[in-house]
LUMMI-790968 format. One record per atom (N, C-alpha, C): residue number from 1; residue in three letters; atom name; x, y, z. Coordinates in nm, 2 decimals, decimal comma. Example, Ala and Ser with C-alpha at 12.3 -4.5 7.8 and 13.67 -1.06 7.14 Angstrom:
! residues 2
1:ALA:N:1,32:-0,57:0,78
1:ALA:CA:1,23:-0,45:0,78
1:ALA:C:1,32:-0,33:0,78
2:SER:N:1,28:-0,22:0,71
2:SER:CA:1,37:-0,11:0,71
2:SER:C:1,29:0,00:0,79
END
This chain:
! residues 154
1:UNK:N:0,75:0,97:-0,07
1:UNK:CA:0,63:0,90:-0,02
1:UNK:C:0,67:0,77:0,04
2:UNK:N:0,80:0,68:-0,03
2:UNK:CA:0,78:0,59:0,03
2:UNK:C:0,85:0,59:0,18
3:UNK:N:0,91:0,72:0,25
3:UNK:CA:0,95:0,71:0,37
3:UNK:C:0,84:0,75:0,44
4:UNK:N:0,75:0,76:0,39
4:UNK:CA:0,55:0,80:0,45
4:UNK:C:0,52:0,63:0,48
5:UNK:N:0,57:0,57:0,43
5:UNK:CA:0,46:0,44:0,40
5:UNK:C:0,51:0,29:0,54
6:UNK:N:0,42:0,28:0,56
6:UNK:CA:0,42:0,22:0,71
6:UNK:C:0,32:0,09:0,68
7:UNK:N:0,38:-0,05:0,64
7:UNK:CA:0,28:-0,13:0,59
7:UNK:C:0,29:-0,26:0,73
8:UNK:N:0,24:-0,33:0,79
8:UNK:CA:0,27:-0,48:0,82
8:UNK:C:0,26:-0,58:0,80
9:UNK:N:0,34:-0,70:0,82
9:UNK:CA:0,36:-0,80:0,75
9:UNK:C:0,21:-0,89:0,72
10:UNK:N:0,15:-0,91:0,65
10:UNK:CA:0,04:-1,02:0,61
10:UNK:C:-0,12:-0,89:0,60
11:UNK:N:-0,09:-0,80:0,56
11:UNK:CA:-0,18:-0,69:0,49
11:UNK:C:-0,17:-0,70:0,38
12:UNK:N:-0,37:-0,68:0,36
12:UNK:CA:-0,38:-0,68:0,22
12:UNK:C:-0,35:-0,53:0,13
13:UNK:N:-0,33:-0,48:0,02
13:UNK:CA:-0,27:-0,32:0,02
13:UNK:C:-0,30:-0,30:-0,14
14:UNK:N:-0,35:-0,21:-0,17
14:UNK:CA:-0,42:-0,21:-0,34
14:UNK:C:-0,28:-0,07:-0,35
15:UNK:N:-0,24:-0,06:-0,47
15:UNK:CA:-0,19:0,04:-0,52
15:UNK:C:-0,30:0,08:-0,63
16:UNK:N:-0,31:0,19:-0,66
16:UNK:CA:-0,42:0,24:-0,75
16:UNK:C:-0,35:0,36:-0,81
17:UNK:N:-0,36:0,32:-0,95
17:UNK:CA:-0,31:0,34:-1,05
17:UNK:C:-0,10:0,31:-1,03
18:UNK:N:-0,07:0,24:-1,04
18:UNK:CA:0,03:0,18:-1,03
18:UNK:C:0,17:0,24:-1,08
19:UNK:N:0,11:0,31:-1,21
19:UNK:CA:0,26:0,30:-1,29
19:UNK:C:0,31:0,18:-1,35
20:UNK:N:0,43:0,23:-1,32
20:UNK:CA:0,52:0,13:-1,35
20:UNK:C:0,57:0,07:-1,21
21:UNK:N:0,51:0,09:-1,14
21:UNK:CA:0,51:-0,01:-0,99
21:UNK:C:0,58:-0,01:-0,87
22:UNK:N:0,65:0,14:-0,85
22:UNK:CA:0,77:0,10:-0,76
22:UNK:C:0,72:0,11:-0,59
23:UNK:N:0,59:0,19:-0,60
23:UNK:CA:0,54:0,17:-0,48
23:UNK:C:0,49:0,04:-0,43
24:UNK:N:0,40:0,00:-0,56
24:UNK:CA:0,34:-0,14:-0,54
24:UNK:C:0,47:-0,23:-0,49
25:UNK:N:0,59:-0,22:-0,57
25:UNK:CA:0,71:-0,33:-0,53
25:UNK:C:0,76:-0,29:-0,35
26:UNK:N:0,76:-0,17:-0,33
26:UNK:CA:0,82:-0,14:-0,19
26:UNK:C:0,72:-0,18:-0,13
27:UNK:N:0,57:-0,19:-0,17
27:UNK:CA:0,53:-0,22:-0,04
27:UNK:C:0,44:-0,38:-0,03
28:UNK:N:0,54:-0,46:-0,15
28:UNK:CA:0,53:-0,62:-0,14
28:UNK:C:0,59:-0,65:-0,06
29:UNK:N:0,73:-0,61:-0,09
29:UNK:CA:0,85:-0,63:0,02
29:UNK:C:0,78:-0,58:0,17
30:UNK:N:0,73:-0,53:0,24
30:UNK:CA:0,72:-0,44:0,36
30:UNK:C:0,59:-0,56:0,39
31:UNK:N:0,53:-0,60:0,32
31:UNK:CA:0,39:-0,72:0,37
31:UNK:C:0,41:-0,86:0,32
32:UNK:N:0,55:-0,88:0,31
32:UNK:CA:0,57:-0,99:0,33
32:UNK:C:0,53:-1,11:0,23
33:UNK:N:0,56:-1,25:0,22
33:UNK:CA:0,50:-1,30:0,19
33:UNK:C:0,34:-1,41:0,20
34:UNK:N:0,30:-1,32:0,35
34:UNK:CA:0,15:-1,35:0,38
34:UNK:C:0,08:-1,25:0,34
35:UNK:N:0,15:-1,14:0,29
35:UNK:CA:0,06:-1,08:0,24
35:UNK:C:0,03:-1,06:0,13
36:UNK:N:-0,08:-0,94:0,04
36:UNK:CA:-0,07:-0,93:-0,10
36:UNK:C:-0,11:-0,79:-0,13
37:UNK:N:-0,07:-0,74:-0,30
37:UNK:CA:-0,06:-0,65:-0,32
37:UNK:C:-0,10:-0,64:-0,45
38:UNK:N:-0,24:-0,57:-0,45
38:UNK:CA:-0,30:-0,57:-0,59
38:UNK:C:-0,27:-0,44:-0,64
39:UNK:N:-0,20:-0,43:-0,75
39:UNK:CA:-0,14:-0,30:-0,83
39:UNK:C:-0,24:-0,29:-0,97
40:UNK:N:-0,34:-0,16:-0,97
40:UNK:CA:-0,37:-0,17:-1,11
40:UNK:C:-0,35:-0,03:-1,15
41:UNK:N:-0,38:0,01:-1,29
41:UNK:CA:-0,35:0,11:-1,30
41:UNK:C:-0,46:0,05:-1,48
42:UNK:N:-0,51:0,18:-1,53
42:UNK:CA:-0,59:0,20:-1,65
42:UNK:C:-0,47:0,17:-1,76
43:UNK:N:-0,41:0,25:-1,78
43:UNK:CA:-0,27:0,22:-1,86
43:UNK:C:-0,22:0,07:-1,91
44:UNK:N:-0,22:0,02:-1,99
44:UNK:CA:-0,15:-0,09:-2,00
44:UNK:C:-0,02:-0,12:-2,05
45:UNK:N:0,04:-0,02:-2,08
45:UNK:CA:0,18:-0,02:-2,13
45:UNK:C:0,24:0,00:-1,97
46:UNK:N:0,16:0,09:-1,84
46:UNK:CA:0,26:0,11:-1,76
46:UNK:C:0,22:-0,07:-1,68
47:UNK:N:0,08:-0,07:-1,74
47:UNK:CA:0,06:-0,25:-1,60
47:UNK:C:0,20:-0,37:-1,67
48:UNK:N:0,20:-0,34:-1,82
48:UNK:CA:0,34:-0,45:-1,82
48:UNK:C:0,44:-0,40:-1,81
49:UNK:N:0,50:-0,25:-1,79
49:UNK:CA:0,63:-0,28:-1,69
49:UNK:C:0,63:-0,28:-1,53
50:UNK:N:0,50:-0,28:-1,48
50:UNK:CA:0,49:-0,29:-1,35
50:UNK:C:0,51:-0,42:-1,33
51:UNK:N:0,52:-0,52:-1,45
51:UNK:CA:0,50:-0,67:-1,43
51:UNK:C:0,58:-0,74:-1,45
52:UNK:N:0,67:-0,63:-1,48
52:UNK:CA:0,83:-0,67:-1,56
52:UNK:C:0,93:-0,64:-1,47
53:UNK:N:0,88:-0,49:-1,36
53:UNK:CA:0,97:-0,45:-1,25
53:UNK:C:0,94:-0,54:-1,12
54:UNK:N:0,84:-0,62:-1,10
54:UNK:CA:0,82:-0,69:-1,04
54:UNK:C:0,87:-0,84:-1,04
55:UNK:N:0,90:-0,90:-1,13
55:UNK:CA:0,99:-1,05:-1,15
55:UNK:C:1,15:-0,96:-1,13
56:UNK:N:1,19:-0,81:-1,17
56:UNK:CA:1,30:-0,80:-1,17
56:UNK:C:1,33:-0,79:-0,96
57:UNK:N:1,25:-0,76:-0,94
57:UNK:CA:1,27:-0,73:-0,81
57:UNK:C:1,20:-0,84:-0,71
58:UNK:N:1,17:-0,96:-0,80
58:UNK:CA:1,15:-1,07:-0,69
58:UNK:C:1,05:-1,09:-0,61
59:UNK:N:0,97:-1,01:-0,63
59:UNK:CA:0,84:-0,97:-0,58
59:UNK:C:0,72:-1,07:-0,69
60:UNK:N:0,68:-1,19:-0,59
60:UNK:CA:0,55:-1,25:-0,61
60:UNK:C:0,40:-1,26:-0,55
61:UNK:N:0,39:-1,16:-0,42
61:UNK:CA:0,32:-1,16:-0,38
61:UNK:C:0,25:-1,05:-0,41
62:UNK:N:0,22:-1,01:-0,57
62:UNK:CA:0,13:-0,88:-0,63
62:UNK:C:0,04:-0,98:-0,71
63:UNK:N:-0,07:-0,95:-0,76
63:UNK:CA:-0,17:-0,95:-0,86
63:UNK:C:-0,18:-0,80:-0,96
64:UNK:N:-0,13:-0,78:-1,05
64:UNK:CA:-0,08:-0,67:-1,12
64:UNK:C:-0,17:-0,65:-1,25
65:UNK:N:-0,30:-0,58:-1,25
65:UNK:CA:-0,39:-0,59:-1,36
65:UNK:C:-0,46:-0,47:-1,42
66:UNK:N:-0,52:-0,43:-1,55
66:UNK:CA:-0,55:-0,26:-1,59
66:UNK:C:-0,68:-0,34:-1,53
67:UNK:N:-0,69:-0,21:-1,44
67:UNK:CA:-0,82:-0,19:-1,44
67:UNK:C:-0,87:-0,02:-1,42
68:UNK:N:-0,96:-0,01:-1,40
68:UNK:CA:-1,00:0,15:-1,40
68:UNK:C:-1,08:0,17:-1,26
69:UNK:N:-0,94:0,26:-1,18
69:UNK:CA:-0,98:0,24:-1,06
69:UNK:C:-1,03:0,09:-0,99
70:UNK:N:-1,15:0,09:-0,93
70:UNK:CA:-1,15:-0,01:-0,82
70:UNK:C:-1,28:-0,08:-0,85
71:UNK:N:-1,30:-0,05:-0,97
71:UNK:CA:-1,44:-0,13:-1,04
71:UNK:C:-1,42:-0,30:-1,05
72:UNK:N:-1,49:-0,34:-1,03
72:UNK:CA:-1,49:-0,46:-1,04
72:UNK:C:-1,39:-0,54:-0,93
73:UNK:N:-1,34:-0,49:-0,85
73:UNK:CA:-1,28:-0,55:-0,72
73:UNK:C:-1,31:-0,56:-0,60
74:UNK:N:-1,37:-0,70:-0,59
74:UNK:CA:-1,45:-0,74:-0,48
74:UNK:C:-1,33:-0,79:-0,33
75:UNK:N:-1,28:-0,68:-0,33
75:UNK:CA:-1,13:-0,75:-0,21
75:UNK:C:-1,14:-0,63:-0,13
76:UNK:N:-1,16:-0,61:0,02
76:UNK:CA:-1,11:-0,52:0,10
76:UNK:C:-0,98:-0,52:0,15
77:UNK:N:-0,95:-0,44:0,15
77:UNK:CA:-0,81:-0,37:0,17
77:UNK:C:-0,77:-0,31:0,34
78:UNK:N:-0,64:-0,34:0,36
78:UNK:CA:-0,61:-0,31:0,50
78:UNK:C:-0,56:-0,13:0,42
79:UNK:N:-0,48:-0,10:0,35
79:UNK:CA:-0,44:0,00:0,29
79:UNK:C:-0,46:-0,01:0,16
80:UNK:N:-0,46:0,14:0,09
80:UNK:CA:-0,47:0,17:-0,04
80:UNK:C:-0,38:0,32:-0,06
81:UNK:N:-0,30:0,32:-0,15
81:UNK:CA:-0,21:0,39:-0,14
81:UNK:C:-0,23:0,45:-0,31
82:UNK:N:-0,23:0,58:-0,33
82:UNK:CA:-0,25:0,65:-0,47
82:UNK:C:-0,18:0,78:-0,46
83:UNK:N:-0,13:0,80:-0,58
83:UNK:CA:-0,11:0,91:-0,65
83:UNK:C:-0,21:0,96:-0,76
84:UNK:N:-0,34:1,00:-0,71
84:UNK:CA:-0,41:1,01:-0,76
84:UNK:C:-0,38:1,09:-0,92
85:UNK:N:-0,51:1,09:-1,04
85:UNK:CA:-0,43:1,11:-1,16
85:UNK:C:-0,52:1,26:-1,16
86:UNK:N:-0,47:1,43:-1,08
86:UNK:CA:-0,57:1,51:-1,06
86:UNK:C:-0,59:1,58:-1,20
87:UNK:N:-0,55:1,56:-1,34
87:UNK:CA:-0,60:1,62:-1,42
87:UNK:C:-0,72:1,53:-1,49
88:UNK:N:-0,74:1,43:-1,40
88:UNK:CA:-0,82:1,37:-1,45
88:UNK:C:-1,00:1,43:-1,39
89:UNK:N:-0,97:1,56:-1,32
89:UNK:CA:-1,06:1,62:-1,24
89:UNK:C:-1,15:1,56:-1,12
90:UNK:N:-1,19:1,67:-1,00
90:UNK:CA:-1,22:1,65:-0,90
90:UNK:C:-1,31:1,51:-0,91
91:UNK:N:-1,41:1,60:-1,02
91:UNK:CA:-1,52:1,42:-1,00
91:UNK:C:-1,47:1,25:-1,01
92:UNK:N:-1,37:1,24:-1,07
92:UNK:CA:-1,30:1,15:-1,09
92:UNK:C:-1,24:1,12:-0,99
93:UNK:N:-1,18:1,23:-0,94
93:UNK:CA:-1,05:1,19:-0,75
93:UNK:C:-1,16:1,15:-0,67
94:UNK:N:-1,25:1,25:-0,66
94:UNK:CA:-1,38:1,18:-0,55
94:UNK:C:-1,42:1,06:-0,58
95:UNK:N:-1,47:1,05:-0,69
95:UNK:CA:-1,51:0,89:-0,68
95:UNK:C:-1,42:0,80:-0,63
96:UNK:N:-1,26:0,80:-0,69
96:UNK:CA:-1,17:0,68:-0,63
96:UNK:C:-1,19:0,72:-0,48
97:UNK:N:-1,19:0,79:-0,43
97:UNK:CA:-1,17:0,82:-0,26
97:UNK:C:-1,32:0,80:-0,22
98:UNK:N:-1,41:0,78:-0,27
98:UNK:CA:-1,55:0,72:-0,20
98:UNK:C:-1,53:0,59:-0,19
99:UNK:N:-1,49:0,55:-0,36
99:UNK:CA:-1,46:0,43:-0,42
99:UNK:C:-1,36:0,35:-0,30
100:UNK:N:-1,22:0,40:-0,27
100:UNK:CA:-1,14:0,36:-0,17
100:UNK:C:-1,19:0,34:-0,03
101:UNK:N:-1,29:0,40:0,04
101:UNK:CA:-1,34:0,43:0,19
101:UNK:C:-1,41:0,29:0,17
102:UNK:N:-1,52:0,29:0,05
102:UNK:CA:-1,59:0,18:0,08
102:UNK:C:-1,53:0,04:0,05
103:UNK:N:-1,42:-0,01:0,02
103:UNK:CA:-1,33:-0,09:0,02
103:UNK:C:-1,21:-0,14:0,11
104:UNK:N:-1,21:-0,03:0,23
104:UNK:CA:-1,13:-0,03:0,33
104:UNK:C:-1,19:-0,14:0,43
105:UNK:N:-1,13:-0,16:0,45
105:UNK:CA:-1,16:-0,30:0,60
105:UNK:C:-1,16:-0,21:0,77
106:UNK:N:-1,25:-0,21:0,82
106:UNK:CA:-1,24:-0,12:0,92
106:UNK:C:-1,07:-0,12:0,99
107:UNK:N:-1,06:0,02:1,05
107:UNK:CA:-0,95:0,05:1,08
107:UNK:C:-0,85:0,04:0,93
108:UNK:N:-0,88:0,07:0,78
108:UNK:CA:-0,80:0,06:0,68
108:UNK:C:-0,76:0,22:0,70
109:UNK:N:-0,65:0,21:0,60
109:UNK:CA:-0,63:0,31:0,55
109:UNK:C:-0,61:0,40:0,40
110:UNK:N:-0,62:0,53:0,39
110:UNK:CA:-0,58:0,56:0,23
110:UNK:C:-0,50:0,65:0,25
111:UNK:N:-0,36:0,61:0,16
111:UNK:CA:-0,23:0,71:0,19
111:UNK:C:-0,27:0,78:0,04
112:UNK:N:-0,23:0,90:0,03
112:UNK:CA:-0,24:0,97:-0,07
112:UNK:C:-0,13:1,09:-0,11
113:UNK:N:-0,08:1,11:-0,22
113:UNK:CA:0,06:1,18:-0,22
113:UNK:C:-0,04:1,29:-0,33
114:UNK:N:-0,06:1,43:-0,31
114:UNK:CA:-0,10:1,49:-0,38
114:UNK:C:-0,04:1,64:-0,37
115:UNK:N:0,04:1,74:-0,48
115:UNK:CA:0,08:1,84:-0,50
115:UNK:C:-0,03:1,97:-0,41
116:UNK:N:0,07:2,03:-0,39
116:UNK:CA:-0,02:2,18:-0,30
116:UNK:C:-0,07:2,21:-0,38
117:UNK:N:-0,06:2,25:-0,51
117:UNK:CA:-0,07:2,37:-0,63
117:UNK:C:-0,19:2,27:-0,66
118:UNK:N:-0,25:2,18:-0,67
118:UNK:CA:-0,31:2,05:-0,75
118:UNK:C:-0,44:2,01:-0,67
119:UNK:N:-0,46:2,08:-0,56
119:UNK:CA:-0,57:2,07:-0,45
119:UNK:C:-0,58:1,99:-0,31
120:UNK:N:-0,43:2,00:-0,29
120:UNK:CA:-0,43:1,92:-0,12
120:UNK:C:-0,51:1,98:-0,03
121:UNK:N:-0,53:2,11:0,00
121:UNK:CA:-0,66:2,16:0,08
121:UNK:C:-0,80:2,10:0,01
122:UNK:N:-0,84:2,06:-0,06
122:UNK:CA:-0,94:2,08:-0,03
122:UNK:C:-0,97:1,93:-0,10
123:UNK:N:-0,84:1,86:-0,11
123:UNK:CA:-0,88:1,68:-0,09
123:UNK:C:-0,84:1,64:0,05
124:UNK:N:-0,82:1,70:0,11
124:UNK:CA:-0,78:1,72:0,27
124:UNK:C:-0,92:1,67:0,30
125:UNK:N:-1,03:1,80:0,29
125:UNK:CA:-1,15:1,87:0,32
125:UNK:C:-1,22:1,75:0,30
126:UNK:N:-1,21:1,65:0,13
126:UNK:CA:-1,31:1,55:0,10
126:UNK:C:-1,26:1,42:0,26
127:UNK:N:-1,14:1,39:0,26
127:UNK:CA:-1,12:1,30:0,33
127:UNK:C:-1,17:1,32:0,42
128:UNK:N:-1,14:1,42:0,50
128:UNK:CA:-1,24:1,46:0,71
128:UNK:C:-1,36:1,42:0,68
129:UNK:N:-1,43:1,44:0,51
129:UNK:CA:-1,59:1,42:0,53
129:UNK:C:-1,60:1,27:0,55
130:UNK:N:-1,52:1,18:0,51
130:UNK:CA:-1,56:1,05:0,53
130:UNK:C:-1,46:0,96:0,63
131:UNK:N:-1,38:1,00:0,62
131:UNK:CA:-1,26:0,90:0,76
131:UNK:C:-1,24:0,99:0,89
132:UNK:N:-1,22:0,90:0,99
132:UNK:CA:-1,22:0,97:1,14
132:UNK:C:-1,14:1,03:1,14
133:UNK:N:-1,01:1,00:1,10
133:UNK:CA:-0,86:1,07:1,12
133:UNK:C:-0,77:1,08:1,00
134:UNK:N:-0,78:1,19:0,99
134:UNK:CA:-0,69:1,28:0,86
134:UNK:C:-0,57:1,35:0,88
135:UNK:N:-0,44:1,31:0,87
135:UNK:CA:-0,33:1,36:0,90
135:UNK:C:-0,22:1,39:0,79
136:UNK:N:-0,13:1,49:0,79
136:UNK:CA:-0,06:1,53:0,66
136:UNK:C:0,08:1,45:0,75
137:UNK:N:0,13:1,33:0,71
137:UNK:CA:0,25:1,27:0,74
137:UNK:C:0,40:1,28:0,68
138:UNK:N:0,35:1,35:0,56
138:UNK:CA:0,53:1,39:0,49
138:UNK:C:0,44:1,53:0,43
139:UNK:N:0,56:1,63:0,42
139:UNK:CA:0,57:1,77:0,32
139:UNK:C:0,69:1,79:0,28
140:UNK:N:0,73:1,80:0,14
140:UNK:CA:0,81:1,82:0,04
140:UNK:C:0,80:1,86:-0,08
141:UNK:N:0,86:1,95:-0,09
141:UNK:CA:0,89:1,95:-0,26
141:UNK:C:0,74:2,02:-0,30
142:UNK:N:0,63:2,05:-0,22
142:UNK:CA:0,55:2,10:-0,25
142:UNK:C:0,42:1,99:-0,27
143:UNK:N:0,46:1,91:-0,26
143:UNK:CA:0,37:1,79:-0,21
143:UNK:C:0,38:1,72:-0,08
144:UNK:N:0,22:1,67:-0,06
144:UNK:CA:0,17:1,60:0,09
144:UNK:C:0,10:1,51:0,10
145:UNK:N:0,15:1,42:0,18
145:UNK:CA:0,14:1,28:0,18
145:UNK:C:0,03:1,31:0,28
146:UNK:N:-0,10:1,25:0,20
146:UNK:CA:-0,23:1,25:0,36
146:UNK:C:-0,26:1,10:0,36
147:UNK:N:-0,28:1,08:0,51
147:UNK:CA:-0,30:0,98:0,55
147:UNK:C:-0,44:1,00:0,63
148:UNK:N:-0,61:0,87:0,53
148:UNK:CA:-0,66:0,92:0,62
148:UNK:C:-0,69:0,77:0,69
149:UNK:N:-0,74:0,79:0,80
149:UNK:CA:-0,78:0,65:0,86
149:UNK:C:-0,89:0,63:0,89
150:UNK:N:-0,98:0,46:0,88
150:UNK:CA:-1,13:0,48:0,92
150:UNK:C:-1,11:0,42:1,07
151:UNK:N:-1,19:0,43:1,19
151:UNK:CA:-1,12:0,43:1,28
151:UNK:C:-1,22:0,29:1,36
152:UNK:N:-1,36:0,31:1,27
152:UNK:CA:-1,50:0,28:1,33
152:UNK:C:-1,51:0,20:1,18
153:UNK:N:-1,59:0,08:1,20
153:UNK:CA:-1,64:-0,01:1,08
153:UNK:C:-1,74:0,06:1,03
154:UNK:N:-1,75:0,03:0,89
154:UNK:CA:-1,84:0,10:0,78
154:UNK:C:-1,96:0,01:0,74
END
């Protein structure tokens, strides 16, 4: 995924559900220090070592906090970037991906890395319903990186 990921310098960029952080860290480094990078994730054992891999890698330009999904974050986003959590079931992925669209800053985007076997057809299908342009930008290993884009302000 992260040879998918295409960020520029002074963008704002939510990682959702974080981990332990290594996307949120590659793509501090990639926006610079005018930019920022809010990394949360429900977990809190993985938000303190996302916050631990983050001083190790020098990276100060995150805000790194549990939260659940995108509740209570009043910040639009140039990008939002997930590995969504799909055993957490459809109604759940949809919401973060409604949740995500309406948090995007026109022309944002939402990169998403999701398994064939796990429902990439038919989280494909949700994204066309709501962003202009929906494109599969990496395939490997049986996972696909969808990129969708809003193209028109919301």
């Amino acid at each position: 995924m992260l040879s998918a990921l295409e960020l520029n310098p002074g963008e704002t960029v939510l990682d959702l559900g974080c981990g332990y952080g290594p996307i949120g860290i590659v793509a501090a480094k990639m926006v610079g220090p005018q930019g920022k990078v809010y990394m949360v994730d429900i977990n809190e054992r993985a938000v303190e070592l996302a916050k631990q891999n983050a001083t190790i890698n020098g990276v100060d330009n995150v805000d790194i906090r549990v939260n659940d999904g995108l509740n209570g974050l009043n910040i639009d986003f140039d990008c939002i970037i997930t590995n969504p959590p799909i055993r957490a079931g459809k109604q759940v992925i949809y919401k973060m991906v409604d949740d995500a669209y309406e948090r995007l800053k026109a022309e944002g985007r939402l990169i998403m890395v999701i398994r064939m076997k796990q429902g990439a057809k038919s989280m494909e299908q949700k994204l066309q319903e709501l962003f202009d342009e929906v494109h599969t930008i990496e395939r490997k290993s049986g996972y696909r990186v969808l990129l969708a884009q809003k193209i028109t302000s919301s």
